[in-house]
VEXVONU-849082 format. One record per residue (C-alpha): residue number from 1; x, y, z. Coordinates in Angstrom, 2 decimals, always signed. Layout:
N
REC    n     east    north       up
REC  NUM        X        Y        Z
...
//
This chain:
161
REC    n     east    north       up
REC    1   +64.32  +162.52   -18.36
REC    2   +61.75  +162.12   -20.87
REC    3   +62.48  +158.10   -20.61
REC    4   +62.55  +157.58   -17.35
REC    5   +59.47  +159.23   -16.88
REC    6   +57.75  +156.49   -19.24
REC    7   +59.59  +154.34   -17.18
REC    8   +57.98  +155.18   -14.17
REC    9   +54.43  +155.54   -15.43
REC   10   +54.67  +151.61   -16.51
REC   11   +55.79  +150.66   -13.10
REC   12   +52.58  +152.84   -11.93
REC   13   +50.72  +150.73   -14.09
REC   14   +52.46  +147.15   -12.79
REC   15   +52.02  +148.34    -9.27
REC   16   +48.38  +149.01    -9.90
REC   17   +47.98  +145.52   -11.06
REC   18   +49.90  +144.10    -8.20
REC   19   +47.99  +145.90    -5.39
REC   20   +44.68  +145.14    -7.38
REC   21   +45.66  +141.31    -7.43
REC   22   +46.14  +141.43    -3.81
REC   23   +43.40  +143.41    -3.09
REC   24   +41.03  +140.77    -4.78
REC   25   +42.74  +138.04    -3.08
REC   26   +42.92  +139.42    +0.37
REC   27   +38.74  +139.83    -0.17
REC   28   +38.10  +137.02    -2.15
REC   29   +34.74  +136.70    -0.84
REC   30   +33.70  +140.37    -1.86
REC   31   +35.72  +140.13    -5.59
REC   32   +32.84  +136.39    -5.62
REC   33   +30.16  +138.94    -4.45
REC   34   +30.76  +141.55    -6.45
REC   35   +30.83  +139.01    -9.94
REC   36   +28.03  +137.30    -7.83
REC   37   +26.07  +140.61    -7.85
REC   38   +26.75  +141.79   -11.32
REC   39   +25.49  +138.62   -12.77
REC   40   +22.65  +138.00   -10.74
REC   41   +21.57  +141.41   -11.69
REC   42   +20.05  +141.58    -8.39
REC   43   +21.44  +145.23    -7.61
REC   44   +18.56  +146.92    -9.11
REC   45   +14.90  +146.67   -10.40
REC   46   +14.33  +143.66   -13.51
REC   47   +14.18  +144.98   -16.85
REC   48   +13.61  +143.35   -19.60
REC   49   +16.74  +141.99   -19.91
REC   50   +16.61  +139.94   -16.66
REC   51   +16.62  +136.48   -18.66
REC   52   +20.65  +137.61   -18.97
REC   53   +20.80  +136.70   -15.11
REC   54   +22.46  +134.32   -13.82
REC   55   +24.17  +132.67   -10.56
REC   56   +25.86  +130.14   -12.09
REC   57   +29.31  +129.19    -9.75
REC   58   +31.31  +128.32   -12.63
REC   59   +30.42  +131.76   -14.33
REC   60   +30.90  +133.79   -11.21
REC   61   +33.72  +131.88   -10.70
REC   62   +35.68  +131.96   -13.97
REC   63   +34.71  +135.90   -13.54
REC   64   +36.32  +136.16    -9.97
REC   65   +39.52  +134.37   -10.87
REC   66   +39.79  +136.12   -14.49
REC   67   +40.20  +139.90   -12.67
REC   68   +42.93  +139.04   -10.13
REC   69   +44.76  +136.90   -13.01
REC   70   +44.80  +139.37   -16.08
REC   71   +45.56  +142.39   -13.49
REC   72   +49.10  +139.88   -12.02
REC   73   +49.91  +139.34   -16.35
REC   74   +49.65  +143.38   -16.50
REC   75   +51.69  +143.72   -13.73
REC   76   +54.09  +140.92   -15.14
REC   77   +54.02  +142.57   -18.74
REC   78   +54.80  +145.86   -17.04
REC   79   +57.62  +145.19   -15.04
REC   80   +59.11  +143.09   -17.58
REC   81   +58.57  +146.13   -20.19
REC   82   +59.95  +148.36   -17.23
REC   83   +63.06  +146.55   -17.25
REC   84   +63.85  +146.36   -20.98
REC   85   +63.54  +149.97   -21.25
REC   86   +65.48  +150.68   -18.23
REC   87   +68.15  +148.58   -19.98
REC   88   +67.84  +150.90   -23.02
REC   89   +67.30  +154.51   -21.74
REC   90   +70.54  +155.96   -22.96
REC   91   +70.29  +153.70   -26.52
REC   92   +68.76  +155.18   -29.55
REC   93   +65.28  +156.25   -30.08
REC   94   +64.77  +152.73   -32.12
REC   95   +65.76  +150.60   -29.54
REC   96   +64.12  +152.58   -26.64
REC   97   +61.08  +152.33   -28.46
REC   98   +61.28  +148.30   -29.03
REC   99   +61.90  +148.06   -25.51
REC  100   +58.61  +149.32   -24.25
REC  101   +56.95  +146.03   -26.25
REC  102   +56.30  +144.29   -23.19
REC  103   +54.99  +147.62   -21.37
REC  104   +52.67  +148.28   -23.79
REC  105   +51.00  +144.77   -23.90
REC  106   +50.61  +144.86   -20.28
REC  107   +48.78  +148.00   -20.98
REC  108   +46.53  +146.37   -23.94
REC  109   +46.01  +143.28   -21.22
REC  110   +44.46  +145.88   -18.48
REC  111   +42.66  +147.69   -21.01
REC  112   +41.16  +144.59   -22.08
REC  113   +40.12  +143.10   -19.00
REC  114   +38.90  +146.45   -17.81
REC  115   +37.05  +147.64   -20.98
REC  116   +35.51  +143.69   -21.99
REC  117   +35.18  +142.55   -18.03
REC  118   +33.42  +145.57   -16.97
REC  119   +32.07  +147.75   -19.81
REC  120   +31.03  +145.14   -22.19
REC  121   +30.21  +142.10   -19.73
REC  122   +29.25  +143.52   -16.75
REC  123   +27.52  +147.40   -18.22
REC  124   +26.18  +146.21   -21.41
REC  125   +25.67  +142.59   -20.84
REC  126   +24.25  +142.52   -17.17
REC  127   +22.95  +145.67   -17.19
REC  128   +25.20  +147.15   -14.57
REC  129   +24.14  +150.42   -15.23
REC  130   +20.97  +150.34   -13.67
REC  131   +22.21  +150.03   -10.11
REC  132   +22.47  +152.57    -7.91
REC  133   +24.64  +149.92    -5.42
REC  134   +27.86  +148.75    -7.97
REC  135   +27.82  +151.23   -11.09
REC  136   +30.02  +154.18    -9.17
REC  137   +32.32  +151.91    -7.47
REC  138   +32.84  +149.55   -10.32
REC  139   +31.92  +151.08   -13.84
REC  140   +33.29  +154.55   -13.39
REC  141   +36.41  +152.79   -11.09
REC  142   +37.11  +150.28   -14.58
REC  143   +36.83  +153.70   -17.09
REC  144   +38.84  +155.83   -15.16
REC  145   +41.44  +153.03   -14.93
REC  146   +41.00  +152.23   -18.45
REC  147   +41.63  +155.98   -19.32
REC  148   +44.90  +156.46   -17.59
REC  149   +46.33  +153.29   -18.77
REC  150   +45.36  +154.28   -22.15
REC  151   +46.71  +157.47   -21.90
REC  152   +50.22  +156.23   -20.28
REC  153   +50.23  +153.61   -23.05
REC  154   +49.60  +156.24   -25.95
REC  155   +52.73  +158.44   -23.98
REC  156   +54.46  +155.56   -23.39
REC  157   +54.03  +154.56   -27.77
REC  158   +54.96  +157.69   -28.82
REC  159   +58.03  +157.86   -30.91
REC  160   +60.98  +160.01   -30.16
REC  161   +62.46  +162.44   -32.76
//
């Protein structure tokens, strides 16, 4: 039970990237606005760290197609890792363990994008902590995501006796 339990959290974790994905396709012009506002650092007061603004298209752009992209190769990576271990939940602890490679990457892939994109671009970079408007809705949205993937990756890593 214990494995397919692991199992399931990692296809909580691909279908989280899916539905993201199609979330910031369906509203491609708010997932533009959103990079848009976080770079433009227009959401709040200047500081003194204003000169980091910017509303450069490519930027915003590169930003708006990176989040959609790295949440479909989490889901990809997940469902993939999914698999394997579904194909090895009654082998040994070894195997079972091997299996969840591609799970586990897919977990380091949404951490990444979620921990770089939005804590160290987008909070410590472009000052999204000063707004009142985005920092709820995206900076504690990216750590509590970050947190439960980490934690379902750190279940889904531990060894079996």
């Amino acid at each position: 039970m214990h494995r397919i339990v692991k199992i399931l959290l990692i296809l909580s974790v691909a279908m989280w990237g899916t539905l993201g994905a199609f979330g910031n396709f369906d509203d491609w012009e708010g997932t533009k606005g959103a990079v848009e506002a976080t770079t433009s650092m227009v959401t709040f007061e200047e500081s003194l760290a204003h000169w980091r603004a910017t509303s450069n298209t490519v930027i915003i752009m590169i930003g708006a197609v990176l989040i959609p992209f790295l949440k479909l190769l989490t889901a990809a990576l997940c469902f993939l890792g999914a698999w394997k271990m579904w194909g090895a939940r009654k082998a040994d602890a070894a195997v079972f363990h091997r299996a969840s490679y591609w799970a586990l990457t897919g977990c380091g892939v949404a951490m990444f994008m979620l921990f770089a994109g939005w804590i160290v671009i987008a909070e410590t970079w472009f000052e999204l902590w000063r707004s009142d408007v985005l920092r709820d809705a995206s900076l504690q949205a990216a750590f509590r995501y970050c947190g439960m993937i980490g934690v379902i990756a750190l279940f889904v890593g531990m060894r079996e006796d």
